[in-house]
C-alpha positions in Angstrom: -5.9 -17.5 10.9 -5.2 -17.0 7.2 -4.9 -12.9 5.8 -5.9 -13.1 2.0 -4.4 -10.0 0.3 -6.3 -8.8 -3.0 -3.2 -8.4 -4.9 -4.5 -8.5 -8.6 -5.9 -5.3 -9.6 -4.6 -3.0 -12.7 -3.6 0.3 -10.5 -4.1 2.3 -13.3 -4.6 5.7 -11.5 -1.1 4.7 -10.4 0.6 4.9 -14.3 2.6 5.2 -15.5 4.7 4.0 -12.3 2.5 0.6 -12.4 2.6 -0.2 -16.4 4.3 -2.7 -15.6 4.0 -3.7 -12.2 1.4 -4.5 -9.9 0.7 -1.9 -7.7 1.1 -3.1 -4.3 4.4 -3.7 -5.4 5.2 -0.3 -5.8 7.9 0.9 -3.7 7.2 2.5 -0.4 10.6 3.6 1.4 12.6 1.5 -1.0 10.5 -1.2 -0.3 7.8 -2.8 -1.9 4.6 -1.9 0.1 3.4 -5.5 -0.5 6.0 -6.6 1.6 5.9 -4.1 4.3 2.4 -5.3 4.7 3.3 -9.0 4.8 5.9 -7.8 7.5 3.0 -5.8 9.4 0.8 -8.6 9.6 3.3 -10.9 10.8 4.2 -8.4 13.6 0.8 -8.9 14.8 0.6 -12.8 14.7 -0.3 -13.6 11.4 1.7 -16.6 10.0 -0.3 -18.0 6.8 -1.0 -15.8 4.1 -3.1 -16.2 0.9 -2.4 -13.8 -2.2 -4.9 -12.8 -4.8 -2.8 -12.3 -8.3 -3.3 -11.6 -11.7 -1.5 -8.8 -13.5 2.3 -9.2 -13.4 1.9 -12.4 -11.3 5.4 -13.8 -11.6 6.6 -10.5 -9.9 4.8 -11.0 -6.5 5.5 -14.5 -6.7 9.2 -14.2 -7.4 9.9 -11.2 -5.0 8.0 -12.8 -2.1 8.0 -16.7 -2.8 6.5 -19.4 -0.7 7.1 -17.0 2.5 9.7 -19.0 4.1 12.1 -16.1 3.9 10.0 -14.1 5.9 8.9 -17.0 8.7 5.7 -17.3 7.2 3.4 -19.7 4.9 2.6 -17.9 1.4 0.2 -19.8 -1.2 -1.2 -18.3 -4.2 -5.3 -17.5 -5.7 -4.8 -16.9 -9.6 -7.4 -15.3 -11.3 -7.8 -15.7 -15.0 -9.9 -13.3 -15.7 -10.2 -9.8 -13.3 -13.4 -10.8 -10.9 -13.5 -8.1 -8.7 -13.4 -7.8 -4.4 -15.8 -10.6 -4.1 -14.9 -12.8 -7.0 -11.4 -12.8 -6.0 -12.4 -14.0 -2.6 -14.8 -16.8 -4.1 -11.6 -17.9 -6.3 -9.1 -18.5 -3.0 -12.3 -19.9 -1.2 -10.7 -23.5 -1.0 -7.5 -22.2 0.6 -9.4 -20.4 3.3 -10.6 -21.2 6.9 -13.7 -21.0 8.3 -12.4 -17.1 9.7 -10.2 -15.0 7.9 -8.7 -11.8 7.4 -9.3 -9.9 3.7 -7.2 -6.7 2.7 -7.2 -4.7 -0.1 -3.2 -5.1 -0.7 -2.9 -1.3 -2.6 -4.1 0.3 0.6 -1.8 2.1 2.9 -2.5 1.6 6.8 -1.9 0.5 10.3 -4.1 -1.7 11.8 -4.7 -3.4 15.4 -6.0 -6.9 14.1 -6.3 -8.0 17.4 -8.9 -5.4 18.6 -10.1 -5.8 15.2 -10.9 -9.5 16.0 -11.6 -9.3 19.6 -15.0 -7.3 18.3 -15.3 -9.5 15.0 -15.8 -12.3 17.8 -18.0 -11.1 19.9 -20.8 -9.6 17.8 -21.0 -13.0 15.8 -21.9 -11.6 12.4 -20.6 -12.6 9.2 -18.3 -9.6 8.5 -16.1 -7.0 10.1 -15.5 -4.0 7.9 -12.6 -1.9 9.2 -13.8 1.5 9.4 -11.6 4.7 8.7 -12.5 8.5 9.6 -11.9 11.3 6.8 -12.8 14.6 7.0 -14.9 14.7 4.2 -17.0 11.6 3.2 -18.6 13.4 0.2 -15.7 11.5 -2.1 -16.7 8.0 -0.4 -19.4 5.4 0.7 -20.2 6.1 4.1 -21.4 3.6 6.5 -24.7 4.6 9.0 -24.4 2.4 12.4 -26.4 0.7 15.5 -24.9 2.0 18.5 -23.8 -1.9 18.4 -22.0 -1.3 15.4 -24.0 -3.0 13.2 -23.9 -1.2 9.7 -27.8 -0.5 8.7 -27.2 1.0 4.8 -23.9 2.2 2.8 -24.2 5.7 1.5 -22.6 6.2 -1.3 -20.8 9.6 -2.1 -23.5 11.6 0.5 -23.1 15.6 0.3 -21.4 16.4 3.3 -23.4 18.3 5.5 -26.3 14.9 4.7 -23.8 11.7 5.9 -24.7 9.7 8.2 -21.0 9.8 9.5 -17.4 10.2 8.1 -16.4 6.8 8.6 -15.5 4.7 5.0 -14.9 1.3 4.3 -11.1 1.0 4.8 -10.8 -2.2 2.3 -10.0 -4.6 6.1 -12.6 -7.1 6.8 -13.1 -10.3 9.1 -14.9 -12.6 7.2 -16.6 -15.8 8.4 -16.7 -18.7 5.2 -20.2 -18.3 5.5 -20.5 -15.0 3.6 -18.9 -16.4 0.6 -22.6 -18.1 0.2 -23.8 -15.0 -1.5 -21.0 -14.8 -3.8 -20.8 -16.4 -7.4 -18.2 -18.2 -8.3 -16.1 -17.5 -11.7 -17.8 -14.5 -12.2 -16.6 -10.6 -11.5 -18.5 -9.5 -8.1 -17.9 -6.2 -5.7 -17.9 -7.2 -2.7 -18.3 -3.6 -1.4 -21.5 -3.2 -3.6 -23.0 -6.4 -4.0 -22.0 -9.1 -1.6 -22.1 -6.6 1.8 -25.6 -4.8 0.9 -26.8 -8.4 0.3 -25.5 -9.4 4.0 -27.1 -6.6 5.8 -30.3 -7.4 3.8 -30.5 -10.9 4.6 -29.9 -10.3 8.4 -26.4 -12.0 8.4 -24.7 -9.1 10.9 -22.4 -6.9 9.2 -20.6 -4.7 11.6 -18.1 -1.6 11.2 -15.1 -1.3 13.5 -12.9 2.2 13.3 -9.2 1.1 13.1 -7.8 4.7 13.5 -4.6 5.3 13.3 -2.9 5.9 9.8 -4.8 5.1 6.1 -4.5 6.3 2.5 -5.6 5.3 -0.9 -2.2 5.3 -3.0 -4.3 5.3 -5.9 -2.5 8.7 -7.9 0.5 10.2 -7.9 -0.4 13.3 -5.4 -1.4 10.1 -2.6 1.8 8.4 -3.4 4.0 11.8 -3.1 2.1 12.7 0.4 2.8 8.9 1.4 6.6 9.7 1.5 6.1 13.3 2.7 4.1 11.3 5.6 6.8 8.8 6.1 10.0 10.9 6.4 7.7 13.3 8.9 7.0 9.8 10.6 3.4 10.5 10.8 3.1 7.2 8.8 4.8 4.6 11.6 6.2 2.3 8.6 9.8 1.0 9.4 12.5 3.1 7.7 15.5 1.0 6.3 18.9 2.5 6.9 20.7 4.2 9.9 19.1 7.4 11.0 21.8 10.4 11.6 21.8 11.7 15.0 18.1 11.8 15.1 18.2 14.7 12.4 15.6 13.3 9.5 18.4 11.9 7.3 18.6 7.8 6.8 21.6 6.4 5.2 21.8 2.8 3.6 24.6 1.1 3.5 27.6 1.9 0.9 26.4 5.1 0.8 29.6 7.4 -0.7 28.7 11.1 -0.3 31.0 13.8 -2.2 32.2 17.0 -1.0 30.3 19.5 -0.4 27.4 17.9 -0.4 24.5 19.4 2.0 21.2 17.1 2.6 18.3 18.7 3.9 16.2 16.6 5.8 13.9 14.9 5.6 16.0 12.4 3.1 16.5 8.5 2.7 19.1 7.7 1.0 19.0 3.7 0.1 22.0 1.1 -0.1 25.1 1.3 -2.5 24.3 4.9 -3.6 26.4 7.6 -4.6 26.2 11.1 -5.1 28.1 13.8 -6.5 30.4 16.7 -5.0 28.5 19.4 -4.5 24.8 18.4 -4.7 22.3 19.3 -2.8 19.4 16.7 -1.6 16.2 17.5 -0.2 13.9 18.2 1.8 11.9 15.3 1.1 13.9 13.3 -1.1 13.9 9.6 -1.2 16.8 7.4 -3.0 16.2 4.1 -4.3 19.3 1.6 -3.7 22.2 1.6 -6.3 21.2 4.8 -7.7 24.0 7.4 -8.9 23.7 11.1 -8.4 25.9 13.3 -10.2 27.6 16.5 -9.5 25.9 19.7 -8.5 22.6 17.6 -9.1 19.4 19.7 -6.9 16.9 17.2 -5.7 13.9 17.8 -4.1 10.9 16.9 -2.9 11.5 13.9 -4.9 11.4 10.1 -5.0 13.8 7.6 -7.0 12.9 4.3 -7.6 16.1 1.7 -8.1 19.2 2.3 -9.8 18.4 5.4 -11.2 20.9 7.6 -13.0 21.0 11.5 -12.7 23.7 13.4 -14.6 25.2 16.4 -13.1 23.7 19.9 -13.3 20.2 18.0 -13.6 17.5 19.7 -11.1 14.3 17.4 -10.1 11.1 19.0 -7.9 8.0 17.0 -7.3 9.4 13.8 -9.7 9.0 10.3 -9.4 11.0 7.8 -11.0 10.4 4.1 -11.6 13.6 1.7 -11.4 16.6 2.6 -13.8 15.5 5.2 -15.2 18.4 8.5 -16.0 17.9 12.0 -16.4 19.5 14.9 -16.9 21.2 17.8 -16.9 17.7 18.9 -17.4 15.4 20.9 -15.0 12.2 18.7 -14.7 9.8 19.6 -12.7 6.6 17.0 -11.5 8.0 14.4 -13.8 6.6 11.2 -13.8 8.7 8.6 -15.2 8.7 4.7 -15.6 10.3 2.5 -17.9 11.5 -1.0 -16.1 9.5 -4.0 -15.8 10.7 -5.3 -12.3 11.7 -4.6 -9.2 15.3 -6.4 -7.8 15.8 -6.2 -4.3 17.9 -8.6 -2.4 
């Protein structure tokens, strides 16, 4: 079974971090989430993989390639002109089985597939949507079920003491070809709004499974930030690279030169070929992208550093984010956000 992952959408909630850059392939640990998700989904059995791209295409196609590195089978959907959930879907139609698995690729989660598919198979709709619980569906469309499962009606943004439940779409669906009927082709359709509601109306079976376990929406800057926060506390189960020091919250990379003096307060990652300075002090929750070069008495906190940046000594960072190669300092910033490069190198 193919895994089509919409990967061509602006991410503009996401700027300035994604001017540049499509935002699944903003980093996530020091690696980009795109291919943490293409690692996932391996994990779990998935070998052939279709990606949606438009924006910044030659990024996703360079970092990731035809798969082989990874032991998979990677092709490619270009679409010229934005089209939307559905219309992205209709556009990698011909490279698409009879079943397959849809995900929204700028979505953060775990997921079991194969419970996922066990109940995709047997209530023998057309569509699985992947449910996730929040604790306030007021900011969301909310699904209203059969005790089968079966979604009756969408509710979009209810007031929260009136929905019907506080389980959302969580952008995961089994699809059977046969939904793409409904579906124009060349043309910009939602596939949450249009193509779904037209399903249910049509009697086609559209059913909502709850995935639990971990989800977010890294659509702004405060959902990125509490993605790290979440991964460093390990309440988000993502792999961490580097070697964890005596079980005490701190990851190290490799060629990582530390001066003296130095005190990290954990949680920290600190990626490959880093340095930093005598005297500095680093964390809690600080993330270091690889090559980067932290100078003397340098105070970093609650802060995440894309590639190769370059922080003078004296500087002091709270709350920033910075995009690959970018320098600072000696300043004090405080809930900077900063981009300026147009790629992301990883070997």
């Amino acid at each position: 079974m193919k895994a089509l992952l919409l990967a061509g959408g602006l991410g503009t909630r996401l700027r300035p971090l994604t001017e540049h850059l499509p935002k699944p392939m903003a980093l996530v640990g020091n690696r980009p989430w795109l291919e943490h998700l293409l690692l996932n989904y391996r994990e779990q059995g998935v070998q052939r993989f279709v990606i949606a791209v438009k924006h910044y295409r030659e990024l996703i196609e360079g970092y990731l390639g035809d798969g082989s590195k990874y032991g998979v089978g990677i092709e490619y959907a270009v679409e010229k002109d934005l089209l939307g959930t559905a219309g992205a879907i209709k556009n990698a139609e011909h490279l698409l089985g009879d079943r397959f698995i849809v995900v929204n690729a700028d979505i953060i989660h775990s997921v079991d597939l194969a419970s996922a598919l066990k109940f995709h198979e047997r209530h023998g709709g057309a569509a699985t949507i992947c449910l996730t619980e929040v604790d306030d569906p007021s900011h969301y469309g909310v699904v209203e079920q059969l005790d089968s499962g079966e979604i009756v009606r969408f509710v979009e943004k209810p007031k929260r003491d009136e929905a019907p439940s506080n389980l959302i779409n969580a952008g995961i669906y089994i699809l059977e070809r046969r939904a793409l009927g409904l579906i124009p082709y060349g043309k910009p359709a939602s596939i949450e709004r249009e193509t779904f509601p037209l399903l249910i109306a049509n009697g086609s079976g559209v059913y909502g499974h709850p995935i639990g376990g971990y989800w977010m929406d890294m659509g702004t800057t405060e959902r990125y930030r509490q993605l790290h926060w979440d991964l460093l506390d390990r309440r988000f189960p993502v792999s961490i690279d580097g070697q964890e020091m005596d079980d005490k919250g701190i990851w190290l990379g490799n060629d990582v030169r530390i001066g003296q003096g130095v005190l990290i307060v954990p949680p920290v990652m600190i990626g490959d070929d880093v340095t930093i300075g005598d005297r500095s002090i680093i964390g809690p929750y600080a993330v270091i992208g690889n090559g980067s070069r932290i100078g003397g008495q340098v105070r970093l906190s609650n802060s995440i550093l894309w590639d190769r940046c370059r922080v003078r000594a004296g500087a002091q960072l709270n709350n920033c984010i910075f995009g690959s190669g970018m320098q600072a300092g000696p300043h004090i910033l405080h809930e900077a956000v900063c981009n300026r490069n147009l790629e992301v190198n990883r070997q």
